[in-house]
C-alpha positions as CSV (number, residue, x, y, z in Angstrom):
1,X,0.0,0.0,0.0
2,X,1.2,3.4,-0.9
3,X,1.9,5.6,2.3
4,X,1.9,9.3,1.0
5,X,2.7,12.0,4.2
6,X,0.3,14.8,4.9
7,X,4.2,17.5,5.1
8,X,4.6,16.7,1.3
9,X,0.5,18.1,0.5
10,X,0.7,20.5,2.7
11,X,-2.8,22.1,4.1
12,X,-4.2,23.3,0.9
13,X,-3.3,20.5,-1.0
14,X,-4.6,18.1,1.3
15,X,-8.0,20.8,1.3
16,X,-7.7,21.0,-2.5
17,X,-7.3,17.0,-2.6
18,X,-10.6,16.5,-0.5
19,X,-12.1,19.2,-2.5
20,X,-12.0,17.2,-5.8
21,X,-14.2,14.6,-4.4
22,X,-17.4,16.5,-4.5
23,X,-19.3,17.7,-6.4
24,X,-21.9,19.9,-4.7
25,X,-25.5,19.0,-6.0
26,X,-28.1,21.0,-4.3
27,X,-28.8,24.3,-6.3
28,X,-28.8,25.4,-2.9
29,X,-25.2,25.0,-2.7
30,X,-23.7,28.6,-4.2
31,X,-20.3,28.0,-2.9
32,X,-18.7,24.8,-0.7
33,X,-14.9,24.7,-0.3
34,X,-13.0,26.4,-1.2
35,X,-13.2,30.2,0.2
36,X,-13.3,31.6,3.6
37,X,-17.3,30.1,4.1
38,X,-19.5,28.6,2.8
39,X,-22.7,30.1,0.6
40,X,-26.3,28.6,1.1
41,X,-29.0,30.3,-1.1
42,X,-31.9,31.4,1.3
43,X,-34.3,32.1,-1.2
44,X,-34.3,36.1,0.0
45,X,-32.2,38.4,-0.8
46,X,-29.6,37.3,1.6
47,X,-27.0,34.4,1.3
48,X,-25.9,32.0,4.2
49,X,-22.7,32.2,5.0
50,X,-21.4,29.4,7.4
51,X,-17.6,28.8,8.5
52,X,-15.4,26.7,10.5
53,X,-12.6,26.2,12.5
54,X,-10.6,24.3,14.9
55,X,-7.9,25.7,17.8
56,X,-6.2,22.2,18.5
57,X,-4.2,21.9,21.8
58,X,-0.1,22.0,21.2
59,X,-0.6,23.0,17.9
60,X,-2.4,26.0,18.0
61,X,-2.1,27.3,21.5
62,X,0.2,26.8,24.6
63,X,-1.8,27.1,28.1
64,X,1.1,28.1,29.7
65,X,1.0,31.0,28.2
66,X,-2.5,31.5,26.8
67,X,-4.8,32.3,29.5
68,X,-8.5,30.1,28.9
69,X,-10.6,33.5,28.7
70,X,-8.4,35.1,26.0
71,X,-9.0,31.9,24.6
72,X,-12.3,31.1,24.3
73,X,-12.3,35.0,23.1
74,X,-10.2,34.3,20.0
75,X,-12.0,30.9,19.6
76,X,-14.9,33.0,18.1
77,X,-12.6,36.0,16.5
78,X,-11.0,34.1,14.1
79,X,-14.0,32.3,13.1
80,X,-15.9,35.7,12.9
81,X,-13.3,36.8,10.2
82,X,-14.1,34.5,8.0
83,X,-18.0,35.6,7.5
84,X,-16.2,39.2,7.7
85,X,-14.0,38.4,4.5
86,X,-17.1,37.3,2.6
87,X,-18.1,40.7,3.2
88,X,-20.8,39.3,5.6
89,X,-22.2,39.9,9.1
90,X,-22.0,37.9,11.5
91,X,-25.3,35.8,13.3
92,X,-24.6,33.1,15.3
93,X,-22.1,31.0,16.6
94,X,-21.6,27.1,18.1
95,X,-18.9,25.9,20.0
96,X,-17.7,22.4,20.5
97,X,-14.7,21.2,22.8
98,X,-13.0,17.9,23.8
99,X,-11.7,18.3,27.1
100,X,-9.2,16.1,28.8
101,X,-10.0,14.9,32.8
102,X,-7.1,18.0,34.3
103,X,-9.6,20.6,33.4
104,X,-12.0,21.6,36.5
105,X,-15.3,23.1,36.2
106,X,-14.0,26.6,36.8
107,X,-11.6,26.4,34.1
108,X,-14.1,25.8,31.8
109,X,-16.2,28.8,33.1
110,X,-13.2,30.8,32.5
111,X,-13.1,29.5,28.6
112,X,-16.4,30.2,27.9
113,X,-16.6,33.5,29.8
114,X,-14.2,34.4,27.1
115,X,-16.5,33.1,24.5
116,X,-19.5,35.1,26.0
117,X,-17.2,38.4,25.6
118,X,-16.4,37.5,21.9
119,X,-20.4,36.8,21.4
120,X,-21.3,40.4,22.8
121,X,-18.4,42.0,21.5
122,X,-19.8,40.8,17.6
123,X,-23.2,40.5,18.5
124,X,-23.6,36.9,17.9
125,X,-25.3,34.2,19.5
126,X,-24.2,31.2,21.4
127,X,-26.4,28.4,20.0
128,X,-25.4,25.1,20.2
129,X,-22.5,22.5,20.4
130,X,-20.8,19.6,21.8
131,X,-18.6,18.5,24.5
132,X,-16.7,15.1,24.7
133,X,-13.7,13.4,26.0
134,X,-10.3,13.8,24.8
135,X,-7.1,12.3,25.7
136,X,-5.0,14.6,23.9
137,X,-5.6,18.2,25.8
138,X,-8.2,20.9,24.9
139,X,-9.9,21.1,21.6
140,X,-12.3,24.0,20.2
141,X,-14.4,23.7,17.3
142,X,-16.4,26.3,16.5
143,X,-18.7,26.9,13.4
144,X,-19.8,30.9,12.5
145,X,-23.0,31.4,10.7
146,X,-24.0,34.9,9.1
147,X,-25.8,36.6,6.4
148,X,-24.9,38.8,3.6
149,X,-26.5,40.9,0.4
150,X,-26.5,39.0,-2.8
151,X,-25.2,42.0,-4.3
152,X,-22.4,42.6,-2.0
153,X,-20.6,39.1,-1.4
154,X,-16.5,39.0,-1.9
155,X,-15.5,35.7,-3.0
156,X,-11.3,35.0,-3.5
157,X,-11.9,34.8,-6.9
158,X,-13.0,38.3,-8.2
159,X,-10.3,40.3,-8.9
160,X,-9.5,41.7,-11.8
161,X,-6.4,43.8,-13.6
162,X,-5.2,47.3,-12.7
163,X,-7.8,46.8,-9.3
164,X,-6.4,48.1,-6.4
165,X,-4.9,45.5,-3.3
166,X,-6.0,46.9,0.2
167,X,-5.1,45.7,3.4
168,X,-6.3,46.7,6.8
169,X,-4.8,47.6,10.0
170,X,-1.1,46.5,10.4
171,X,0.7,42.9,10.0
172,X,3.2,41.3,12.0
173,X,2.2,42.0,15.0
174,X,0.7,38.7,16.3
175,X,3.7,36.6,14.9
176,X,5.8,38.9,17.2
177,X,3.6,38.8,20.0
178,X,3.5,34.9,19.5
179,X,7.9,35.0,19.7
180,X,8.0,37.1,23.1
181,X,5.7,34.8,24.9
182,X,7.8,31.9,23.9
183,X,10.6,33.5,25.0
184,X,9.0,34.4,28.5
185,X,8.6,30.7,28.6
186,X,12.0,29.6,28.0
187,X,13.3,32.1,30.4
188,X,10.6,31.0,33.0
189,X,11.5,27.2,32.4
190,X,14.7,27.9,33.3
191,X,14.5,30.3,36.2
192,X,10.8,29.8,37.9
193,X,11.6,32.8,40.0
194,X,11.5,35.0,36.9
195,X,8.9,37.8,36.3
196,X,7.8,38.5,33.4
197,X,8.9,41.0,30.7
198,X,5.9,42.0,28.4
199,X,5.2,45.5,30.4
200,X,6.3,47.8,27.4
201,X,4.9,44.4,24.5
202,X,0.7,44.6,25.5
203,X,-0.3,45.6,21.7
204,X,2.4,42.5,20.2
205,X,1.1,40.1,23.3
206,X,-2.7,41.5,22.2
207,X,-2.4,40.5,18.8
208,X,-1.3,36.9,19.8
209,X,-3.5,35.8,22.0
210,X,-6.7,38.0,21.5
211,X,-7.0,39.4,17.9
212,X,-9.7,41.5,16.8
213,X,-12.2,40.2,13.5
214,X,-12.4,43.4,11.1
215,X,-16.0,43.2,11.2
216,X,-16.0,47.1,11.6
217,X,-14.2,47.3,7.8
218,X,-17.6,45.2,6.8
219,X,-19.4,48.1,8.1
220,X,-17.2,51.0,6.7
221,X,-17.1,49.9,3.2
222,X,-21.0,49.3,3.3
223,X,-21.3,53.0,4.4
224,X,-19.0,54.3,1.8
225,X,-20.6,52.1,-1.0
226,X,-17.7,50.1,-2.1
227,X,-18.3,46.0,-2.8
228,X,-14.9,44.4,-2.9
229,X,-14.0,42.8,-6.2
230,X,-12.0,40.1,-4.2
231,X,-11.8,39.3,0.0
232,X,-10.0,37.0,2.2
233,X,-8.9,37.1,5.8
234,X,-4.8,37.2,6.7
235,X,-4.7,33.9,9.3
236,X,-1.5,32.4,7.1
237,X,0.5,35.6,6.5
238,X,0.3,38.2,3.8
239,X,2.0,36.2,1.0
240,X,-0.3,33.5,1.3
241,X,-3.2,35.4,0.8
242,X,-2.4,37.4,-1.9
243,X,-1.3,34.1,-4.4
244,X,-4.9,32.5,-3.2
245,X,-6.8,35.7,-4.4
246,X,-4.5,35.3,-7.5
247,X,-4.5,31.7,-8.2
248,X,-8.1,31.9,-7.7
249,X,-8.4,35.3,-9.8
250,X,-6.4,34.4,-12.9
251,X,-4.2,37.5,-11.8
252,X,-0.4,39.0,-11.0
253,X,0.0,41.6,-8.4
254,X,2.5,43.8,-7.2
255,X,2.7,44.9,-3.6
256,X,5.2,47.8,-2.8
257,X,7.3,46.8,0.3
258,X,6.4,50.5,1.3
259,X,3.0,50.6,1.7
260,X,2.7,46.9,3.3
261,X,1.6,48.1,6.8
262,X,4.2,47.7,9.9
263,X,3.3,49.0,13.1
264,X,6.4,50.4,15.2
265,X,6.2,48.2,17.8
266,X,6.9,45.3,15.4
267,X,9.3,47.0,13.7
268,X,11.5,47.7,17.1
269,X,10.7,44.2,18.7
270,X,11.8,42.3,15.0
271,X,14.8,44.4,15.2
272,X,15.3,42.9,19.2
273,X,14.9,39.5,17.7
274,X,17.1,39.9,14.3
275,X,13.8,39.2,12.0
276,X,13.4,40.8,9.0
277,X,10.2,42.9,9.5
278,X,8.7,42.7,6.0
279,X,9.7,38.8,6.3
280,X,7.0,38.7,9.6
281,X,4.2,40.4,7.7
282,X,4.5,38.4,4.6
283,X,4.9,34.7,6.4
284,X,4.0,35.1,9.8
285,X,0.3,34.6,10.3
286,X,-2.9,35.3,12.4
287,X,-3.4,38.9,12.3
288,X,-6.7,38.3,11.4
289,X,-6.6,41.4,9.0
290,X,-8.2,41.7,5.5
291,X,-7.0,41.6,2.3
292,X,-8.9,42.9,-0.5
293,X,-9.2,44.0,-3.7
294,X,-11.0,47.3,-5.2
295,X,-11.7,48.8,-8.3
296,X,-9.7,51.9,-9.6
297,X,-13.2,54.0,-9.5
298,X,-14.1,52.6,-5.6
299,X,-10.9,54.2,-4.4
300,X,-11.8,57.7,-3.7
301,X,-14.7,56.9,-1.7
302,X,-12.4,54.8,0.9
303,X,-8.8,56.5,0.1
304,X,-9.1,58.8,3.7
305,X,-9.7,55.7,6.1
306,X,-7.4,55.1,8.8
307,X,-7.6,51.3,9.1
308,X,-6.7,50.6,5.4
309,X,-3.4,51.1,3.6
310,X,-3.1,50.3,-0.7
311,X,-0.5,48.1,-0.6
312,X,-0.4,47.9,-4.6
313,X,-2.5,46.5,-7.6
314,X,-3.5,43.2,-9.5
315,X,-1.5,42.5,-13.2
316,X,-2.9,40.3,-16.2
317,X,0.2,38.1,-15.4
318,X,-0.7,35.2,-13.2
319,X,2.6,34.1,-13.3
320,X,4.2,37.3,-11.8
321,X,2.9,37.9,-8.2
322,X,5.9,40.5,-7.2
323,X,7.3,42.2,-4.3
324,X,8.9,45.8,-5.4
325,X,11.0,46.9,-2.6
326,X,11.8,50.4,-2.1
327,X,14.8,50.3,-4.2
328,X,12.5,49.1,-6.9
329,X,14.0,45.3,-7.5
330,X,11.1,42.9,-8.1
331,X,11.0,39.3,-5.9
332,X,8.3,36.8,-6.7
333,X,6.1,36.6,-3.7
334,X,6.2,32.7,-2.3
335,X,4.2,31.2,0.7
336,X,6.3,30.2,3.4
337,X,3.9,31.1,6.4
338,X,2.1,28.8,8.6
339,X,1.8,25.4,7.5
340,X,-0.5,23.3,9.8
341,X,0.4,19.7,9.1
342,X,4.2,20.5,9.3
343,X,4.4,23.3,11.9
344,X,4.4,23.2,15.3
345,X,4.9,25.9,17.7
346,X,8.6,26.2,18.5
């Protein structure tokens, strides 16, 4: 029998070789895998987005580090991004864990205290799930549900030539935040009489271990009229994204090192670490900001926003997806962020 390892498919390959075995049938069926959620016709004038994800135990969180009601908090964030980079809103919410027999009662009320925050914080609801066993740690599945205008979904594969790349807030930051806890617990697994040093790091430490979905963009962009051509969520690292919205799109792009968005705390804590700071925001992962894509005659109604920087624009070439540094050299943009069947935190 042939024995082929998940490392050599990678995530998406393995999602892309599942993927060719259906064939969705229902005409109900708009969308299945394949983008951030999945679109269910409604019959109104709504679609039904609905999304999932799993936070797995040693893989994608350390509880000595991560406290349970940050947690449960980003449990439902990062889930809520993906019906925000449909261009949807958010509804409900259900929540599934396997829990091992060293978790007491109260720890659990801290976990899902931190899911009750996330629900009021996006106005979702809480309603239903399942809890097992598990004899490998904590598990957290949780599946988002929301609703958007059949005129104003985003799929990955809309974007066209000469439209403008947008990206919101900042990148880096949670990859950062995600190296100083680890080196907190080095340091404290060698000297237990430590204290910590993260007083001057809360917005890099915030990042990690309780990002914020951009539902508020899905908002601003509705005010201002503007339907994104293209839309996906930054969980794997800005390079990542951008060759899915191409690959998907039939398109190049070139993004200008310049305008890729760094906040200064990154910027000064990379430098601490000797990490290339445009190296973090391409590869590093969960920021849980958007990427999206505009056309040329959309960009004056958004170009004054605070929360969105144009980082550079889509080619007909869908074999050139570029970097132009400041110098002006060109560098083909390759994936080399988070990988979950081959990564592990470190």
């Amino acid at each position: 029998m042939i024995r082929t390892e998940l490392a050599t498919l990678g995530e998406f390959g393995l999602i892309e070789r599942i993927n060719q075995q259906f064939t969705p049938v229902l005409p109900q069926t708009i969308k299945g895998i394949g983008d951030d959620a999945a679109v269910i016709d409604t019959a109104t004038d709504e679609y039904l987005l609905v999304s999932t994800d799993m936070l797995v135990e040693g893989v994608h969180f350390d509880l000595s580090y991560v406290p349970l009601k940050h947690l449960g908090y980003k449990a439902i964030a990062v889930n809520v991004s993906d019906i925000a980079a449909m261009n949807g809103i958010p509804r409900q919410v259900t929540v599934s864990i396997g829990l091992s027999n060293r978790f007491f009662v109260e720890a659990i009320d801290e976990l899902y205290a931190g899911i009750q925050a996330a629900c009021e914080a996006y106005k979702v609801d809480l309603v239903g799930g399942d809890t097992t066993s598990s004899r490998s740690g904590l598990l957290i599945s949780v599946t988002a549900v929301g609703v958007v205008d059949k005129t104003k979904i985003s799929y990955r594969n809309g974007a066209q030539p000469n439209d403008i790349i947008c990206i919101t807030g900042d990148l880096g930051a949670a990859y950062m935040g995600l190296q100083l806890l680890e080196r907190e617990k080095r340091e404290f697994l060698e000297n237990p009489e430590m204290q910590p040093q993260l007083e001057d790091k809360s917005y890099l430490v915030g990042r990690q271990l309780k990002p914020e979905a951009r539902t508020d963009i899905v908002y601003e962009l509705l005010e201002a009229g503007v339907v994104p051509t293209s839309m996906i969520d930054i969980s794997d690292g800005l390079a990542s994204e951008i060759l899915h919205l191409c690959n998907q799109s039939g398109t190049g792009a070139q993004v200008f090192e310049e305008n890729v968005p760094i906040a200064d705390d990154t910027f000064l804590t990379a430098d601490e670490f000797k990490i290339s700071p445009l190296t973090i925001a391409l590869n590093g992962g969960e920021d849980y900001e958007l990427l999206f894509t505009i056309k040329q005659s959309d960009y004056e109604k958004i170009k004054n926003s605070p929360h969105i920087s144009f980082a550079g624009f889509m080619t007909n070439d869908p074999k050139n997806v570029e970097l132009v540094t400041k110098g002006g050299s060109r560098f083909p943009i390759k994936a080399q962020g988070w990988q979950h069947l081959t990564n592990h935190p470190s």
